[in-house]
C-alpha positions as protocol buffer text, in pm:
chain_id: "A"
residue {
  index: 1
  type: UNK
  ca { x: 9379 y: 9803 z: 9406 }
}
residue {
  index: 2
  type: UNK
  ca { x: 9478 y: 9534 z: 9491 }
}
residue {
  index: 3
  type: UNK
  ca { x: 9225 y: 9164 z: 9564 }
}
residue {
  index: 4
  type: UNK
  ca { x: 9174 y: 9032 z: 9902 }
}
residue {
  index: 5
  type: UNK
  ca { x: 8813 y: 8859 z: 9980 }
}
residue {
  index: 6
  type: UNK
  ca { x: 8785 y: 8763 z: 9585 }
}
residue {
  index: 7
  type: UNK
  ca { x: 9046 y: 8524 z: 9438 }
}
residue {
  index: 8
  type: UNK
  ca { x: 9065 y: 8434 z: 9055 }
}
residue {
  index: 9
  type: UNK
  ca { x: 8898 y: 8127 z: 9126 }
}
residue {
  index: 10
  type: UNK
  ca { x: 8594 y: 8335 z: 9271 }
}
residue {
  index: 11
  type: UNK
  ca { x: 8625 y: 8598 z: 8972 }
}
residue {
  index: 12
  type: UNK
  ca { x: 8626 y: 8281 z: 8727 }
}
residue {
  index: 13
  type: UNK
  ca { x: 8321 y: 8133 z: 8852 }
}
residue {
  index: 14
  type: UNK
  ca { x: 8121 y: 8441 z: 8852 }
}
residue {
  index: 15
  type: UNK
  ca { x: 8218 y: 8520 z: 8479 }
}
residue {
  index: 16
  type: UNK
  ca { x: 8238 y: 8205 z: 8286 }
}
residue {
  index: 17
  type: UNK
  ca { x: 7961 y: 8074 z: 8208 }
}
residue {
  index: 18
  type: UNK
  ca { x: 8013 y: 7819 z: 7910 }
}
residue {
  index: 19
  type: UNK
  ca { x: 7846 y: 7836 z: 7527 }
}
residue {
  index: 20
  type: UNK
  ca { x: 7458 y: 7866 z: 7558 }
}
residue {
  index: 21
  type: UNK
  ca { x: 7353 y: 7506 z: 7576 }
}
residue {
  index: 22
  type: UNK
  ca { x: 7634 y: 7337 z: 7676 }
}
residue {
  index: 23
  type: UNK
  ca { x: 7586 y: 7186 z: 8056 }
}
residue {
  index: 24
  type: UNK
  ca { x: 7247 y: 7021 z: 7898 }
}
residue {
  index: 25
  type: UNK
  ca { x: 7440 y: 6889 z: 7591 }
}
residue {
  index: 26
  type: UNK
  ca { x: 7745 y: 6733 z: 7800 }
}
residue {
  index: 27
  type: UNK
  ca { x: 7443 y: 6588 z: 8066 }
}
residue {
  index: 28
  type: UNK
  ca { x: 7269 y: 6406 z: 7808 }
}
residue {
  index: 29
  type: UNK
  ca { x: 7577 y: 6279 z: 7624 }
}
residue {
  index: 30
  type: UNK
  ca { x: 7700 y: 6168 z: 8019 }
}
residue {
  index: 31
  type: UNK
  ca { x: 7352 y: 6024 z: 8101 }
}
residue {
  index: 32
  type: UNK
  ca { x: 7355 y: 5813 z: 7715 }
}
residue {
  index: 33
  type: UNK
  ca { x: 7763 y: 5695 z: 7803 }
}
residue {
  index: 34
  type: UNK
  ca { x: 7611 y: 5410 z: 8066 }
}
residue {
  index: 35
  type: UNK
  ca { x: 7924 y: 5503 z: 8307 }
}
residue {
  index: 36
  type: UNK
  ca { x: 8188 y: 5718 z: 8473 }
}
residue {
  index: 37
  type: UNK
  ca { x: 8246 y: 5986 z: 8333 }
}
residue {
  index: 38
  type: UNK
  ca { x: 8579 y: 6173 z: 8287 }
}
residue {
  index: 39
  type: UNK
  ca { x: 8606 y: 6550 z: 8274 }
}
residue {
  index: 40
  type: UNK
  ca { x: 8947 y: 6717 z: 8183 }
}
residue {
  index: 41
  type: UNK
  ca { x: 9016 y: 7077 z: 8329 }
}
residue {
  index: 42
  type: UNK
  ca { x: 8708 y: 7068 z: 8515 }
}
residue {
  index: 43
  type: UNK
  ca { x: 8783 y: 7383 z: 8709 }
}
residue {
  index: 44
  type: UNK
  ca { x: 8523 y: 7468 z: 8948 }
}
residue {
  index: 45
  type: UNK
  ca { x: 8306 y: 7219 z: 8826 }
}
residue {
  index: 46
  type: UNK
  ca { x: 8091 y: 7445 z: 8631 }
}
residue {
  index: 47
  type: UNK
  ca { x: 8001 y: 7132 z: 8408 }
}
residue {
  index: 48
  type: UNK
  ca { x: 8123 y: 6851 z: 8677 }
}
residue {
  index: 49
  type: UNK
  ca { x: 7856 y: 6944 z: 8924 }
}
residue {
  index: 50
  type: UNK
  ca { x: 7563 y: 6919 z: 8676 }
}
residue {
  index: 51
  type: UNK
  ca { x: 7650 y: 6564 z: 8601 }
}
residue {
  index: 52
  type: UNK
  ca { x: 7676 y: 6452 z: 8899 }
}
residue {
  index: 53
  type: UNK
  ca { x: 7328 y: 6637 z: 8980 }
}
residue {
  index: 54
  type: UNK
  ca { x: 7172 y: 6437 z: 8716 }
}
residue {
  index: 55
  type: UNK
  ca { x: 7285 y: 6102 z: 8843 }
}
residue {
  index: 56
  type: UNK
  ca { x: 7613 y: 6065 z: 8704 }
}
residue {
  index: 57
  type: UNK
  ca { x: 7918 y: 5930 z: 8812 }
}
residue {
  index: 58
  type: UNK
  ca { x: 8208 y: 6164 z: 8712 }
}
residue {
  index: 59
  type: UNK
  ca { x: 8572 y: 6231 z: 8773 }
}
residue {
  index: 60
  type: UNK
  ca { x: 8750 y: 6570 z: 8757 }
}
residue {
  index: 61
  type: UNK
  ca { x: 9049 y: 6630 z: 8673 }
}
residue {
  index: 62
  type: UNK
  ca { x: 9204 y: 6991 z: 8663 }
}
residue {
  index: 63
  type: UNK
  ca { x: 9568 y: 7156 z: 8704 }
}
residue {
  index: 64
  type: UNK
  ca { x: 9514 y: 7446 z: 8990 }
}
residue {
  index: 65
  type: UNK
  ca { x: 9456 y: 7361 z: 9305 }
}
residue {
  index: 66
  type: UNK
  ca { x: 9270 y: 7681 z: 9375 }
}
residue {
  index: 67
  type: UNK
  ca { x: 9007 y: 7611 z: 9116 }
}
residue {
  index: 68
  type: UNK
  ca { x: 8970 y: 7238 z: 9269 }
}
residue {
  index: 69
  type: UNK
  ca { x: 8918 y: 7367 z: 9649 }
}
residue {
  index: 70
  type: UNK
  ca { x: 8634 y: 7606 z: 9494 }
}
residue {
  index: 71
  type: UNK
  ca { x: 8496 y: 7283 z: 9261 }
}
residue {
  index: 72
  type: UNK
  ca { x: 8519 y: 7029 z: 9600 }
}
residue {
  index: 73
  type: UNK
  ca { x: 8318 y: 7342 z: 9785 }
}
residue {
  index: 74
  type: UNK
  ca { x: 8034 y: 7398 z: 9570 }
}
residue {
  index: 75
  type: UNK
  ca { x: 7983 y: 6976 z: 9552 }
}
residue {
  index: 76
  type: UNK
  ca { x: 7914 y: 6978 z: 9945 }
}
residue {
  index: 77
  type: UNK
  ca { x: 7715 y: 7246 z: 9915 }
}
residue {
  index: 78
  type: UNK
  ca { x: 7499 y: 7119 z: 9668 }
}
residue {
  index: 79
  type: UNK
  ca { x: 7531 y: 6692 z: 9828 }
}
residue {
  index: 80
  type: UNK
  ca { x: 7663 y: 6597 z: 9512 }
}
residue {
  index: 81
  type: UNK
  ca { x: 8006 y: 6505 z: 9687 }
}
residue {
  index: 82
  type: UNK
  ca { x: 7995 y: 6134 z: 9695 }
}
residue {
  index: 83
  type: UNK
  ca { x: 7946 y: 6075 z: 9313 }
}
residue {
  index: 84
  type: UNK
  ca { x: 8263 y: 6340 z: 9196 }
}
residue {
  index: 85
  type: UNK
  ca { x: 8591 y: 6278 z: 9227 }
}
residue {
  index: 86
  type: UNK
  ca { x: 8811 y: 6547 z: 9201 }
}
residue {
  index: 87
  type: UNK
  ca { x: 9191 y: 6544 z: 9148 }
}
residue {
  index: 88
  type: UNK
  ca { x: 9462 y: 6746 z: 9061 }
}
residue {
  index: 89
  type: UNK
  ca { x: 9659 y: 6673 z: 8709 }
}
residue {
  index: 90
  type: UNK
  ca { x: 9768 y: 6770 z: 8391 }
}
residue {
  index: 91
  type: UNK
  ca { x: 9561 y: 6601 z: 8084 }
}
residue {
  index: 92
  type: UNK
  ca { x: 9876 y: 6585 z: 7896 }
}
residue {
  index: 93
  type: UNK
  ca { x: 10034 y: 6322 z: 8094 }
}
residue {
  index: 94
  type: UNK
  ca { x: 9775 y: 6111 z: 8345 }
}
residue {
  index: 95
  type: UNK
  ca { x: 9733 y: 5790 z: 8434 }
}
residue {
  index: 96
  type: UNK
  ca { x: 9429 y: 5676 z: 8626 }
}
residue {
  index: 97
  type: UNK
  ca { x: 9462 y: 5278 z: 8532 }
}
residue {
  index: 98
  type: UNK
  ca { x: 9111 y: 5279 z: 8438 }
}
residue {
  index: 99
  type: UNK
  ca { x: 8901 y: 5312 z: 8130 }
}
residue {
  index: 100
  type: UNK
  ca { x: 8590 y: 5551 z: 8064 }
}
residue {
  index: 101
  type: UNK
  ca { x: 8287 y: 5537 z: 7813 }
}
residue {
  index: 102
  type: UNK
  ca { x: 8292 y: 5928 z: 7774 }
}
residue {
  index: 103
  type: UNK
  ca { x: 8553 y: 6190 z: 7815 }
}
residue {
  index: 104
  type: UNK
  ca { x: 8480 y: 6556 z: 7781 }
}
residue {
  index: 105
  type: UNK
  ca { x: 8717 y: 6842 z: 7773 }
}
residue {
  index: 106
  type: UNK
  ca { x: 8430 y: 7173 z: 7803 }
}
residue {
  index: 107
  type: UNK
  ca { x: 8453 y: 7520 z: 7739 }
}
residue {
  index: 108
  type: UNK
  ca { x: 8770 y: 7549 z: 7453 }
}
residue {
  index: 109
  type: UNK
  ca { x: 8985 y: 7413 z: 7785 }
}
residue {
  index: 110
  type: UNK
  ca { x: 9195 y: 7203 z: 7509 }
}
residue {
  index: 111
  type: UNK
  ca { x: 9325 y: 7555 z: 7360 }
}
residue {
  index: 112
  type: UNK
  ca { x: 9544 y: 7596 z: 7675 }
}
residue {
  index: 113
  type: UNK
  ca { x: 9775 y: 7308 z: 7500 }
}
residue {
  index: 114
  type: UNK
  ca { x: 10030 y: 7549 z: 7345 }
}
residue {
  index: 115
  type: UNK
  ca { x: 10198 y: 7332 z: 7117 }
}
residue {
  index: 116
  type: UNK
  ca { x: 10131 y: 7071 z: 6872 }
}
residue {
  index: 117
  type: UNK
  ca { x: 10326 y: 6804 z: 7100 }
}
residue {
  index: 118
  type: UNK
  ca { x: 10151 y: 6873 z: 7415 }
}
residue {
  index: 119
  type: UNK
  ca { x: 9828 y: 6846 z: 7195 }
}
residue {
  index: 120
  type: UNK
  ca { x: 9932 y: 6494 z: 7069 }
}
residue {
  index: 121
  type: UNK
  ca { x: 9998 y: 6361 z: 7452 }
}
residue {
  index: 122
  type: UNK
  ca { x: 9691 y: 6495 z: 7567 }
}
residue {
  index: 123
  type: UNK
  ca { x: 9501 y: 6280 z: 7303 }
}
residue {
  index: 124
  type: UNK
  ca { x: 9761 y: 5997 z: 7352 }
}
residue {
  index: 125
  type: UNK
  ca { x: 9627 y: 6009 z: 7741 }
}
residue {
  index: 126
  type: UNK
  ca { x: 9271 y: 6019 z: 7648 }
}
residue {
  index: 127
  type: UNK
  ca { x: 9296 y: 5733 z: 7440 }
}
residue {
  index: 128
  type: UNK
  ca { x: 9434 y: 5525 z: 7651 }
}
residue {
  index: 129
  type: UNK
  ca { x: 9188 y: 5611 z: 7902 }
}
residue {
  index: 130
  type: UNK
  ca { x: 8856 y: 5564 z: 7652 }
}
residue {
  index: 131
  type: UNK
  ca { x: 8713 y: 5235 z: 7654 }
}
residue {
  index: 132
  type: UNK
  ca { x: 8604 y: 5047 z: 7349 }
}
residue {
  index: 133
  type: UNK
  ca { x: 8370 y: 5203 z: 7207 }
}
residue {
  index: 134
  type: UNK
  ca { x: 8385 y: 5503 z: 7412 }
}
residue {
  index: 135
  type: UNK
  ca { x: 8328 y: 5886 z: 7301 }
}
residue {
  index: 136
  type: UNK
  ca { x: 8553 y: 6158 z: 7344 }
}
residue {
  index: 137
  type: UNK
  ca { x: 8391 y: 6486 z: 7304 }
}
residue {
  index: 138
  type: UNK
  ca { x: 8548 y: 6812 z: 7331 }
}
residue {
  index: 139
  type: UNK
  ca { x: 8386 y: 7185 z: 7192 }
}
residue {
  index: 140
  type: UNK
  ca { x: 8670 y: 7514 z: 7055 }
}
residue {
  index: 141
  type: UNK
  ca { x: 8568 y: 7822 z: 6885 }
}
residue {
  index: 142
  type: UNK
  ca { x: 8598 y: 7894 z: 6523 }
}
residue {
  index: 143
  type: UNK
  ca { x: 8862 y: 8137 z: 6460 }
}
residue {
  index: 144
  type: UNK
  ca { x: 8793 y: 8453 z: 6192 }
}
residue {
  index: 145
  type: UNK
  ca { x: 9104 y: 8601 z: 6077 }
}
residue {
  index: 146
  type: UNK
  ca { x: 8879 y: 8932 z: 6027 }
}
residue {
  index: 147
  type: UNK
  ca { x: 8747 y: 8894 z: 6397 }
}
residue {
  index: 148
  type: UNK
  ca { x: 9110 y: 8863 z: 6537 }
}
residue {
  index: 149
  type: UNK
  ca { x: 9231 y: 9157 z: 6330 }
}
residue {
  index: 150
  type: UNK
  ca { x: 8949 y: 9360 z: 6476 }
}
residue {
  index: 151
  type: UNK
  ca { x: 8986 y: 9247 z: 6822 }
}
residue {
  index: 152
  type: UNK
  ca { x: 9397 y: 9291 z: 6840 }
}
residue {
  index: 153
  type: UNK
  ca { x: 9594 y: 9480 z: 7091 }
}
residue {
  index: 154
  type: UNK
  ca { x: 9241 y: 9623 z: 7197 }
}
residue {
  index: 155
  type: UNK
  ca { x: 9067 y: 9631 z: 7517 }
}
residue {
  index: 156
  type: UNK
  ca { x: 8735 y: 9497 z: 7515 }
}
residue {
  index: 157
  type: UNK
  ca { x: 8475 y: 9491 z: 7785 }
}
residue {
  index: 158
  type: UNK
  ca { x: 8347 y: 9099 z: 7777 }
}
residue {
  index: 159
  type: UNK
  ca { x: 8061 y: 9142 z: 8009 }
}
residue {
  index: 160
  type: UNK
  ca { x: 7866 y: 9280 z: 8325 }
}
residue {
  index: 161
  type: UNK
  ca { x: 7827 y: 9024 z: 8585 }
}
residue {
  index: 162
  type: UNK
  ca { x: 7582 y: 9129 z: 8898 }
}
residue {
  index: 163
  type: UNK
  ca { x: 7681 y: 8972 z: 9201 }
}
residue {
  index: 164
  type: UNK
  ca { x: 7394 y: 8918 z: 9463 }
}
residue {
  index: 165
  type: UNK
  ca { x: 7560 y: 9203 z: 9691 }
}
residue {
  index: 166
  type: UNK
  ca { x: 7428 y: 9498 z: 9418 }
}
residue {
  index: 167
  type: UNK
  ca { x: 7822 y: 9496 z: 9334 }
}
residue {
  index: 168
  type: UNK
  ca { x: 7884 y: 9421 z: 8974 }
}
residue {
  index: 169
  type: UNK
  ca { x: 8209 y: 9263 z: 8835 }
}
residue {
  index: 170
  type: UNK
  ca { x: 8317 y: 9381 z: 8453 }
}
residue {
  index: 171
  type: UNK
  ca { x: 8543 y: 9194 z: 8275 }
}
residue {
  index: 172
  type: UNK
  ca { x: 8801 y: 9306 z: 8055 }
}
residue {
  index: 173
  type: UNK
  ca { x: 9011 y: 9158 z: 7791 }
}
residue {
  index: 174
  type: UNK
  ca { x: 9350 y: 9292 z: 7600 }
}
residue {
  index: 175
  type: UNK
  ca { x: 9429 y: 9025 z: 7360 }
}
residue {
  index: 176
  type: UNK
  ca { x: 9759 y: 9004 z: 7114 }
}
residue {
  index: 177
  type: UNK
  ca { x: 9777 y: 8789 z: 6883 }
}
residue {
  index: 178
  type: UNK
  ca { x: 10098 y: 8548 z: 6759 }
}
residue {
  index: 179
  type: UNK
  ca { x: 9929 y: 8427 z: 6437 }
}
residue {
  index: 180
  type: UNK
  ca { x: 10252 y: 8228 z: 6304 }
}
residue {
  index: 181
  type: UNK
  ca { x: 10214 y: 8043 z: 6618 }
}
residue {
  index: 182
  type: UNK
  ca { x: 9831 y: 8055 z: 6619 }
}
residue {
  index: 183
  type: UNK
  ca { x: 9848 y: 8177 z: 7003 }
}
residue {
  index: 184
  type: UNK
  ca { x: 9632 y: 8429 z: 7164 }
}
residue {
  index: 185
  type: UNK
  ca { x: 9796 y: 8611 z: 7450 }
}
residue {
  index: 186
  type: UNK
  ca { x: 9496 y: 8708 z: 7702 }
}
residue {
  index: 187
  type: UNK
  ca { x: 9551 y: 8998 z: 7962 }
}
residue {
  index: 188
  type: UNK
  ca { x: 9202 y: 8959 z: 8198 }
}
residue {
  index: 189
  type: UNK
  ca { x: 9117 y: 9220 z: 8424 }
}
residue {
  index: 190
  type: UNK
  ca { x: 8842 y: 9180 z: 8660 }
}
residue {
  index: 191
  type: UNK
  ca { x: 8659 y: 9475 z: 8829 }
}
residue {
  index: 192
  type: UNK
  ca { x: 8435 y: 9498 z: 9095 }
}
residue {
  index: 193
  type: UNK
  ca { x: 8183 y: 9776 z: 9077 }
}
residue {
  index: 194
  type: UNK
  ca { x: 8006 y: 9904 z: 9394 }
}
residue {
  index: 195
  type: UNK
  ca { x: 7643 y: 10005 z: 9384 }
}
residue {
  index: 196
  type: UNK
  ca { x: 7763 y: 10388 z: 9374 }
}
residue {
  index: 197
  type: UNK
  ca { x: 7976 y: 10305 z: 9041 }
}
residue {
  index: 198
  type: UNK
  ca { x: 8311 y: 10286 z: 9212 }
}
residue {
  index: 199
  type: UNK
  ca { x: 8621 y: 9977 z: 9127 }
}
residue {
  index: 200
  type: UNK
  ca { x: 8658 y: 9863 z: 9454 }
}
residue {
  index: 201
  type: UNK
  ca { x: 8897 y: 9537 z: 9416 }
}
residue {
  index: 202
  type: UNK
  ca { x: 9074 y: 9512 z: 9063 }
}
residue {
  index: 203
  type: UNK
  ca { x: 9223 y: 9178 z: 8939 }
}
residue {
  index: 204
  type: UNK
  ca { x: 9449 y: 9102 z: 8653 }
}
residue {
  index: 205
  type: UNK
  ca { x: 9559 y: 8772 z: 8523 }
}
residue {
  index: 206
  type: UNK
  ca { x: 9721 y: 8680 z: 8205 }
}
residue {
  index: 207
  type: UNK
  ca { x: 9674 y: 8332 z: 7991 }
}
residue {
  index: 208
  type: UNK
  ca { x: 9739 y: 8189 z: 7630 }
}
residue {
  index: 209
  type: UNK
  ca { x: 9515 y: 7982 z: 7405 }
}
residue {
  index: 210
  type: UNK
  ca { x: 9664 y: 7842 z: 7095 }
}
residue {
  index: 211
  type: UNK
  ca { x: 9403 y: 7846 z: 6873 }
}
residue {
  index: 212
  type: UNK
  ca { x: 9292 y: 7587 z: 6611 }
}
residue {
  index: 213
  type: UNK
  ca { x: 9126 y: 7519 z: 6308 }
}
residue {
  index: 214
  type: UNK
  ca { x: 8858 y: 7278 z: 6214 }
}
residue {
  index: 215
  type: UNK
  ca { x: 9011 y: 7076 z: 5992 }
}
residue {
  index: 216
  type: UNK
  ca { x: 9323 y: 7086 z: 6191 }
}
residue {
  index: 217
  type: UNK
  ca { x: 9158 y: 6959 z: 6489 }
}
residue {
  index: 218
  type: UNK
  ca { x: 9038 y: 6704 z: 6232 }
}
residue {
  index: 219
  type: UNK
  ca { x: 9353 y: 6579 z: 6091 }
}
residue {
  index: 220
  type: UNK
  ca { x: 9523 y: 6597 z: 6489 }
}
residue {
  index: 221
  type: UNK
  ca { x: 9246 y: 6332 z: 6593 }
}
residue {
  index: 222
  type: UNK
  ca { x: 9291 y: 6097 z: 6284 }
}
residue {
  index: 223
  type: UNK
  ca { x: 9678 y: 6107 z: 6385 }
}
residue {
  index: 224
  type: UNK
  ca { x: 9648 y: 6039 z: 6722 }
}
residue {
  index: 225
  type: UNK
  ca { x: 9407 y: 5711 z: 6651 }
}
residue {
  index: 226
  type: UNK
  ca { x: 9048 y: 5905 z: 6675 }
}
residue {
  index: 227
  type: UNK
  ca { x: 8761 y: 5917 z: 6415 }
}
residue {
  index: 228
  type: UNK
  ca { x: 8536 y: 6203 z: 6396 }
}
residue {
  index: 229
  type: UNK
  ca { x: 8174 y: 6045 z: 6400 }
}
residue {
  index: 230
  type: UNK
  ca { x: 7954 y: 6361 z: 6470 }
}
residue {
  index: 231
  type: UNK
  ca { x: 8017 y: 6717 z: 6451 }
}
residue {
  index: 232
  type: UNK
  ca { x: 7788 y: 7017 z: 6550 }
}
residue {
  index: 233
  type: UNK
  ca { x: 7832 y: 7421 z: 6525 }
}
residue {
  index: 234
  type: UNK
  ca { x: 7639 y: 7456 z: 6826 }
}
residue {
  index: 235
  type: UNK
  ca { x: 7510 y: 7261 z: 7179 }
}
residue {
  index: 236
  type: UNK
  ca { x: 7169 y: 7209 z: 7008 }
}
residue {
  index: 237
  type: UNK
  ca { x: 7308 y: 7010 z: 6756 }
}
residue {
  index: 238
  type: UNK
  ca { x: 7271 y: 7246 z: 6469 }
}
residue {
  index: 239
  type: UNK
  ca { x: 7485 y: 7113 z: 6155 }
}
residue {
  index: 240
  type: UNK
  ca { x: 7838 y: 7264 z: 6159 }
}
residue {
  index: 241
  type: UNK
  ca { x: 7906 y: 7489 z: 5870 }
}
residue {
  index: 242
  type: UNK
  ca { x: 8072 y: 7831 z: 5734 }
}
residue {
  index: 243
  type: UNK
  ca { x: 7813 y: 8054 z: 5931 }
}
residue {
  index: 244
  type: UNK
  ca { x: 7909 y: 7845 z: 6260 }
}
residue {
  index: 245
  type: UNK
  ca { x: 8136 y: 8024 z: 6540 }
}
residue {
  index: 246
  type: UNK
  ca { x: 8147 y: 7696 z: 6728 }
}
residue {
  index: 247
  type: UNK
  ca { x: 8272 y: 7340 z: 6664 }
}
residue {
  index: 248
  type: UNK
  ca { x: 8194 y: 7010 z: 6891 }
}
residue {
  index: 249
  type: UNK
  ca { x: 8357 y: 6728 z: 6832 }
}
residue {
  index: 250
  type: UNK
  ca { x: 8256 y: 6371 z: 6894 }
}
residue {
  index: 251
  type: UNK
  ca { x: 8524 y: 6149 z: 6834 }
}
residue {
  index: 252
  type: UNK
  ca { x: 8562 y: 5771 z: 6864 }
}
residue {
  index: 253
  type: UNK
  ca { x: 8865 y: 5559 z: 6908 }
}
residue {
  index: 254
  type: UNK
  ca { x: 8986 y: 5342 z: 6596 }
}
């Protein structure tokens, strides 16, 4: 069946939800910057909105237009309007002709660079844009060759998400995996549940993460002109180490 009241960007917003910890970890880094800050793929200002709730001054910068309109929405709604400032781009190749003290890039949104060259211009952008001394944090998961064996060419339910209506949406995910590449092919399907059990919209959508490494991501910042100054293995600063299924990176310019 096919979606009409619900769009992905409504579907997105109910179901993603960040790593436990995260808004409150980006908010205090933003509060500590002393300036504007700028997010990269902000969608619908899932962390944007926070910021700017706790005083901050942030810009948001995202690719789809759909997700901005939802992200420009829920600021007037919540009055937080006149500190964000939302525009459409791609973080491999802005220009903004200013500088920030912190940018962020939330959520594992850099894994939707699919090659190694878009990866360097996306840093090449950001570092342009960081001002001395600035911080450029950014948060991916760990990959586990035996956890994307398991998971291949399988259809896993990701969650139960209850909508204030008694309707429920489930998510779905068929993933294959590309591992010469390191890409992660994503068929989503979204389905909302009425109260008597029964799909009554059904959405499916399709994206690809290229996953990465940590000491990949490590050796891609040092060659693009960053230094890795603090690393974490999750938003409560716990150390990063083999147990950890997360990795945040706080980088500084050299």
């Amino acid at each position: 069946m096919s979606v009409s009241t619900y769009r992905w960007a409504d579907y997105y917003d109910v179901t993603n939800r960040g790593v436990t910890g995260d808004i409150s970890f980006y908010t205090k880094m933003a509060e500590q910057a002393g300036g504007e800050v700028l997010e990269l793929a902000c969608g619908t200002g899932r962390v944007t909105i926070p910021l700017a709730q706790a005083g901050v001054k942030v810009t948001g910068l995202d690719l789809s237009e759909e997700m901005l309109a939802r992200a420009k929405q829920k600021a007037e709604q919540m009055s937080v309007a006149g500190r964000i400032d939302f525009m459409q781009g791609d973080m491999r190749q802005f220009k903004l002709d200013r500088q920030f003290p912190l940018i962020i890039i939330p959520f594992r949104s850099f894994l939707h660079l699919l090659h190694i060259q878009e990866q360097m211009k996306a840093l090449g952008c950001i570092r342009r844009h960081l001002q001395p001394g600035g911080k450029f944090i950014m948060n991916v998961f760990v990959p586990r060759i035996s956890d994307l064996y398991e998971e291949s060419e399988k259809m896993s339910l990701r969650g139960m998400f209850p909508l204030e209506s008694g309707e429920q949406i489930a998510m779905w995910d068929f993933t294959r995996y590309d591992h010469f590449q390191q890409l992660s092919e994503v068929t989503r399907t979204y389905e909302r549940i009425n109260q008597d059990g029964q799909v009554v919209e059904k959405l499916v959508s399709r994206f690809t993460l290229r996953y990465i490494f940590p000491a990949e991501l490590h050796h891609l910042l040092r060659l693009n002109g960053f230094k890795v100054v603090q690393r974490y293995g999750s938003f409560d600063q716990a150390p990063f180490d083999r147990g950890s299924t997360e990795l945040i990176i706080v980088a500084e310019a050299v």
